[in-house]
C-alpha positions as CSV (number, residue, x, y, z in Angstrom):
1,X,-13.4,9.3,13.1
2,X,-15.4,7.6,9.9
3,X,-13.8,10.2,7.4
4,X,-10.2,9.8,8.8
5,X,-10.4,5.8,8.9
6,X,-12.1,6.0,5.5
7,X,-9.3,8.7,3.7
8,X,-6.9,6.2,5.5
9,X,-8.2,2.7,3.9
10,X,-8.0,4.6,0.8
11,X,-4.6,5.8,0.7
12,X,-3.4,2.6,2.1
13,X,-5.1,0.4,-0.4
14,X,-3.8,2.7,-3.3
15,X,-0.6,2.4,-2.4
16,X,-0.9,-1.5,-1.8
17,X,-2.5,-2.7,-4.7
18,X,0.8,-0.9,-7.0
19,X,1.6,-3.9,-8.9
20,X,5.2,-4.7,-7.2
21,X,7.1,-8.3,-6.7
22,X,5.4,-8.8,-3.0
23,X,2.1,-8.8,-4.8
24,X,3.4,-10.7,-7.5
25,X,4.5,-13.3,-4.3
26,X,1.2,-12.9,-2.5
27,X,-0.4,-14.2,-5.7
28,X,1.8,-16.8,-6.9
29,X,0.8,-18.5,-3.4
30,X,-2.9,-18.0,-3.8
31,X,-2.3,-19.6,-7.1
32,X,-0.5,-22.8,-5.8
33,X,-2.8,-22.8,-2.6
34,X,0.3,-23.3,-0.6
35,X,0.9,-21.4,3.1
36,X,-1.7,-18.6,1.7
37,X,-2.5,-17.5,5.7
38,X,0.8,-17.0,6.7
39,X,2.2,-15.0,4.0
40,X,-0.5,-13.1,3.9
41,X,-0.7,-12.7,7.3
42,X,3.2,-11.9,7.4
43,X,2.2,-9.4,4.6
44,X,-0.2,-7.8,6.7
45,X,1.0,-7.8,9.8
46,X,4.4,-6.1,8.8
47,X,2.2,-3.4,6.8
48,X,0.3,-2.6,10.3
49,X,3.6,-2.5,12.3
50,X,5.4,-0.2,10.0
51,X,2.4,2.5,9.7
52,X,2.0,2.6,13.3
53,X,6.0,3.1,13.3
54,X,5.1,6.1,10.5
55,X,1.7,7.5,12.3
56,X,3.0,6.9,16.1
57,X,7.1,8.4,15.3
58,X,5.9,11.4,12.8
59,X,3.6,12.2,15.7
60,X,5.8,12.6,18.2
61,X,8.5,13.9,16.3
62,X,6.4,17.0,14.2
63,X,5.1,18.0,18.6
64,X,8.7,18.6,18.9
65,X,9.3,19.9,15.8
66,X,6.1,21.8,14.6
67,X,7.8,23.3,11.5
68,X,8.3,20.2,10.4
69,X,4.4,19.3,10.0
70,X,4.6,21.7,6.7
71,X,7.6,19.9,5.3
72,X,5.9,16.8,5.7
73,X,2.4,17.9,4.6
74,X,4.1,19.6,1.3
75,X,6.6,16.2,1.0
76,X,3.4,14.1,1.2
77,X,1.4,16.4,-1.4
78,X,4.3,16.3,-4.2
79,X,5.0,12.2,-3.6
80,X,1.2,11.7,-3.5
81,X,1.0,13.6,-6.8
82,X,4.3,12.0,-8.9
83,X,2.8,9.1,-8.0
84,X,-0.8,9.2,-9.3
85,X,1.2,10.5,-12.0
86,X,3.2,7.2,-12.5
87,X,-0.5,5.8,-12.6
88,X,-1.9,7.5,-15.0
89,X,1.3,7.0,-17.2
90,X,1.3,3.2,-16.6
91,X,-2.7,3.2,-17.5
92,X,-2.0,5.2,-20.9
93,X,1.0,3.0,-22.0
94,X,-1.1,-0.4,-20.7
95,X,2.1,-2.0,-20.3
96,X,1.2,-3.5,-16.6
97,X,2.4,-6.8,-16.1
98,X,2.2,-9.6,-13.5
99,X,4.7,-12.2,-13.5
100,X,3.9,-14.5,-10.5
101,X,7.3,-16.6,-11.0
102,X,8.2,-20.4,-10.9
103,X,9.0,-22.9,-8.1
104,X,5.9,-24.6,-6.2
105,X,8.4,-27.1,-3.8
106,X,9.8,-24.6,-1.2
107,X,8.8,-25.4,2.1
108,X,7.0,-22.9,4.7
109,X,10.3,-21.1,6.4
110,X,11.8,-20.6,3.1
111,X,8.0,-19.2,1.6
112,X,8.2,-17.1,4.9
113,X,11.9,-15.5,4.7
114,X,11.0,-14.6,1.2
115,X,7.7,-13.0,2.1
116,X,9.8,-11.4,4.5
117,X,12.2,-10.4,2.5
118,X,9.3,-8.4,0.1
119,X,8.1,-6.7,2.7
120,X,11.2,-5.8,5.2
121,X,13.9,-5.0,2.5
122,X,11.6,-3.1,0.2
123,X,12.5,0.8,0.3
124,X,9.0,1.6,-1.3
125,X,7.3,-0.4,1.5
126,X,9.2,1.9,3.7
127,X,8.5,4.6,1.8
128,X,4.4,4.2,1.5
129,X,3.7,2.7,5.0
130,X,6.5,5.2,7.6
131,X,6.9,8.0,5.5
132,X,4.1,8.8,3.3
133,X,1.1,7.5,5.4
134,X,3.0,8.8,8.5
135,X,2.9,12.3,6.8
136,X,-0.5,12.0,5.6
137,X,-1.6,11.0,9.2
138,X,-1.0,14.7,10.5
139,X,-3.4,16.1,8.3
140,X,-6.1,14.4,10.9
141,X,-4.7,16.1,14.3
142,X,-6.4,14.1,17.0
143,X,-7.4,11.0,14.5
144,X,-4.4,9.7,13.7
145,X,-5.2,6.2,15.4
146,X,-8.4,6.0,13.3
147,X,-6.5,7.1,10.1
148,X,-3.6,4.6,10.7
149,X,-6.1,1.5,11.7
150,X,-8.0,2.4,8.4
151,X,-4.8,2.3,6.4
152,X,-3.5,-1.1,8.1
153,X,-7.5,-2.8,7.6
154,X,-6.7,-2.2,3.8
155,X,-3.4,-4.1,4.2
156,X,-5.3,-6.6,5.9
157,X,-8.3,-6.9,3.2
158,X,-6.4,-6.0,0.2
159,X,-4.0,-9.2,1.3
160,X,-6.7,-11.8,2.0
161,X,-8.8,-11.0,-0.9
162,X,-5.5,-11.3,-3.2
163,X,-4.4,-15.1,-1.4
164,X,-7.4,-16.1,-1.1
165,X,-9.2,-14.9,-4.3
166,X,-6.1,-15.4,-6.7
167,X,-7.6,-17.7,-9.1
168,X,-10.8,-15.1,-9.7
169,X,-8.0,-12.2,-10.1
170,X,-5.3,-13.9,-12.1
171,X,-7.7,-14.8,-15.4
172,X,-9.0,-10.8,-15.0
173,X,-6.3,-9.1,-14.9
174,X,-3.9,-11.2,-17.6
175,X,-5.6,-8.7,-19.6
176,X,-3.5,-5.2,-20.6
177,X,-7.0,-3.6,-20.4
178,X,-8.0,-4.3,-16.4
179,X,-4.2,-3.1,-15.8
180,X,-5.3,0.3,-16.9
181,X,-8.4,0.5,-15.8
182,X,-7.2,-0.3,-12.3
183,X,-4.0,2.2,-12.5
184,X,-6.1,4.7,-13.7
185,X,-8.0,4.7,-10.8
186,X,-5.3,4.5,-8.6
187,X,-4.1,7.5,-10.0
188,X,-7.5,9.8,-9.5
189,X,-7.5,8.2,-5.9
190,X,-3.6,9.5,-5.3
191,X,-4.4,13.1,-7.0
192,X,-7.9,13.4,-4.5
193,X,-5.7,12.6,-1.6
194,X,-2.9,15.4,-2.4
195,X,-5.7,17.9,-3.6
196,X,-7.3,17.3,0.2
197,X,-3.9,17.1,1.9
198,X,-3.0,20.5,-0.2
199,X,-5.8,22.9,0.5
200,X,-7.4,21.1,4.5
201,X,-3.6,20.9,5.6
């Protein structure tokens, strides 16, 4: 149970901390200290509801289908290794960049339906949290619950620690060198995961 919540709080908080525009949101409201719990709570929450769509569906769908589990496993292996790829590509170039945007006067259900809108109407969210975790999931028959609560605590931490620790983070990683330093380890994260995935099934 340990090993599968810890492979899942991994995966999940590789794939999270991908610098993408909901992070970029998440941290332009630590910054202004405005409605930090509830977007990142909104963040969070809609990461632990899709993966239990991904880990709970893909379950019951592969008992029906059992050939599919090898699609899936072998899907999950070649996304899991184009994208520590992309990571290891972005860390060589150093050409990561934050840009937390403008605006500080919207009020809390406009901050909310843009959070919202980051997380809900982003195909990579889908992508990471129903498909890719979801696939990775079957690789612990019988632990799937522990893998998919590990993967949903990293949404959890990885979003509080960004609101809530924004103005430590933000003077850090301004710098091209932490960019890399961070995608490069995404990358060796992403690769260990597919190697696992590849040769434990």
């Amino acid at each position: 149970m340990i090993a599968a919540f810890a492979t899942g709080f991994g995966l999940g908080l590789s794939l999270i901390v991908v610098i993408g525009a909901q992070n970029a949101f998440v941290l332009r409201q630590g910054l202004l200290r405005r409605f930090v719990l509830p977007v990142v709570l909104v963040c969070a929450v809609s990461d632990a509801l899709l993966i239990a769509a991904g880990v709970g569906g893909f379950g019951l769908l592969v008992d029906r289908l059992p050939w599919l589990a090898t699609v899936l496993r072998w899907g999950g292996v070649a996304f899991l290794v184009a994208y520590g790829a992309r990571s290891f590509r972005a860390a060589r170039a150093g050409s990561g960049a934050l840009d937390a945007g403008q605006g500080n006067g919207q009020g809390l259900i406009p901050v909310l339906l843009t959070c919202l809108a980051f997380t809900w109407l982003n195909p990579h969210v889908w992508l990471d949290t129903v498909v890719l975790i979801g696939s990775v999931a079957r690789g612990w028959p019988g632990r799937e619950l522990a893998f998919g609560i590990g993967a949903a605590s990293a949404s959890f931490a990885f979003f509080f620690a960004l609101g809530y620790g924004a103005r430590l983070l933000a003077p850090l990683f301004a710098r091209p060198n932490a960019w890399r330093v961070l995608d490069a380890g995404i990358g060796v994260v992403m690769w260990a995961i597919a190697a696992q995935l590849a040769f434990n099934g």
